[in-house]
C-alpha distance (Angstrom), angle and dihedral (degrees) to the residues before:
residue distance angle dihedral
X1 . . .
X2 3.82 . .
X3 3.65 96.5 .
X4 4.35 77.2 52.2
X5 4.21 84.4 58.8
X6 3.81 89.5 44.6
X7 4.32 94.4 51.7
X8 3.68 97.7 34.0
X9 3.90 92.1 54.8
X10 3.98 88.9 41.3
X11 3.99 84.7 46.8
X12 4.15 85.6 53.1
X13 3.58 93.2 43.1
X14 4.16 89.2 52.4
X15 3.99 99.1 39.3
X16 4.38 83.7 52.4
X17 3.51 93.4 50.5
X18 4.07 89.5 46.9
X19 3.21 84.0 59.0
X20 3.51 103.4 41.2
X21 3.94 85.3 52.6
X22 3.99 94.4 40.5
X23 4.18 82.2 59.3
X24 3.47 103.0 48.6
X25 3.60 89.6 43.7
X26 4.09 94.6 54.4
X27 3.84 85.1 47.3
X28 4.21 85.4 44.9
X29 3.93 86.3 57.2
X30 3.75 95.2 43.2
X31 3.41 90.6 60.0
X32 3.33 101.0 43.9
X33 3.79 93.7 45.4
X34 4.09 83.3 55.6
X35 3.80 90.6 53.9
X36 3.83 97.7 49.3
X37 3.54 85.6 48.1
X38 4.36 85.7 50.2
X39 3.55 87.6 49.2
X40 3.73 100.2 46.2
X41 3.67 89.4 58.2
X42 3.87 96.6 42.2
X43 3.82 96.3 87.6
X44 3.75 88.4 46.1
X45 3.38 93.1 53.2
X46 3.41 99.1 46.9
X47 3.69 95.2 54.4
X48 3.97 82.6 56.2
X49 3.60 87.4 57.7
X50 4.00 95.0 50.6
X51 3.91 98.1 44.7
X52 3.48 85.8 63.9
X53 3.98 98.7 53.5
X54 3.98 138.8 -33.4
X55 3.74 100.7 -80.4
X56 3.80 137.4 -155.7
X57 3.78 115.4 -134.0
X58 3.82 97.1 -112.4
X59 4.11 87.3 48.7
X60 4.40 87.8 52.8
X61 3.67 92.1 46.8
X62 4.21 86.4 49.2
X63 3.82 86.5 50.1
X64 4.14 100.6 46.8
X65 4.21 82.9 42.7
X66 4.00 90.5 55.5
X67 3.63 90.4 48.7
X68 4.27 80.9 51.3
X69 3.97 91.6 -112.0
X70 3.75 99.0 136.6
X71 4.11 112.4 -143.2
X72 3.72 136.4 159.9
X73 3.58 126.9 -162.7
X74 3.33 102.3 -87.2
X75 3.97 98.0 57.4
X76 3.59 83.8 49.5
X77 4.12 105.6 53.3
X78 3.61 95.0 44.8
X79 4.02 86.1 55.7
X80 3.44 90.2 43.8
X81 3.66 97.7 53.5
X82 3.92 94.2 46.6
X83 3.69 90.2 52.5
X84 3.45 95.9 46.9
X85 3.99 89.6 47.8
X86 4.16 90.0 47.2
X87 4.33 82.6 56.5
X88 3.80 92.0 -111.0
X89 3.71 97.4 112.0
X90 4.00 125.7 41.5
X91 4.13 117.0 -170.8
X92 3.58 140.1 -147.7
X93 3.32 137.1 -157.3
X94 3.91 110.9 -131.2
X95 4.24 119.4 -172.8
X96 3.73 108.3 -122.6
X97 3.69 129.8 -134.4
X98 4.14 85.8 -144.7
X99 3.61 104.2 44.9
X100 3.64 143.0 -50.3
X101 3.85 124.1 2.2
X102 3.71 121.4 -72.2
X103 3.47 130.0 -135.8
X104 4.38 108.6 -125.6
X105 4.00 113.8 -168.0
X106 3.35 121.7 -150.9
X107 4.32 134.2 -178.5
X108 3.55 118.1 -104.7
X109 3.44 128.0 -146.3
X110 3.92 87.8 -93.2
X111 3.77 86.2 53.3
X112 3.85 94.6 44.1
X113 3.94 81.9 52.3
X114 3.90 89.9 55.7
X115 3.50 103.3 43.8
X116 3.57 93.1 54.7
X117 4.09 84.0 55.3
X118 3.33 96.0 43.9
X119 4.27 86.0 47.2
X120 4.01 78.9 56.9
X121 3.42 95.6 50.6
X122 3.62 95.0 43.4
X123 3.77 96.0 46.4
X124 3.87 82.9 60.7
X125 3.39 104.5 52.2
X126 3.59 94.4 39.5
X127 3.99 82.1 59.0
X128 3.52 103.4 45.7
X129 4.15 83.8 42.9
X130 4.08 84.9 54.4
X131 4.20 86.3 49.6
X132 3.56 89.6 49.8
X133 4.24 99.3 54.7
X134 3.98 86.3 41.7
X135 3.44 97.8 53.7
X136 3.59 108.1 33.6
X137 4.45 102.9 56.4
């Protein structure tokens, strides 16, 4: 009957840590579904930034934080560089008042091309996402 005592609190012990675990990992996912869905946007977003004017890094990452999109710098150069390489972004270096030269992207026609796809593409899902929240209470 002891030994009974002994597995039954061990057995307790287990199931609350399960379920300690099984928590934190649904709030794991949540948060990592939320930051896919950041991340999928990102490039979007940027090319909103850069149709409006040639940009320098630190003024994109002020633009996606006003619109509440956290970033830091190295999100952002990564992106950069892969749209730039993909033809969607051309650069220019720009002399500086406060020290060296800085680097201002701007959308190509390519890009200009894209964004108005991915405008499409957005305007669609943010439709059938509006559908969705109206018709389901």
């Amino acid at each position: 009957m002891r030994d009974m005592k002994k597995y039954s609190s061990m057995y307790n012990m287990v199931l609350l840590l399960f379920i300690y675990l099984h928590q934190n990992i649904c709030i794991m996912d949540i948060e990592n579904v939320k930051s896919q869905m950041r991340k999928g946007f990102l490039e979007y977003c940027t090319l909103l930034i850069l149709n409006k004017k040639p940009s320098y890094t630190s003024d994109i990452i002020e633009g996606l934080k006003s619109a509440h999109l956290i970033v830091v710098e190295g999100t952002l150069y990564p992106l950069l560089t892969r749209l730039k390489n993909d033809g969607l972004l051309a650069y220019e270096w720009v002399e500086s008042t406060q020290g060296p030269p800085r680097k201002y992207y701007s959308l190509t026609e390519e890009g200009s091309s894209i964004l108005e796809e991915l405008g499409g593409a957005w305007n669609e899902l943010s439709m059938a996402i509006n559908h969705l929240n109206e018709t389901n209470p």
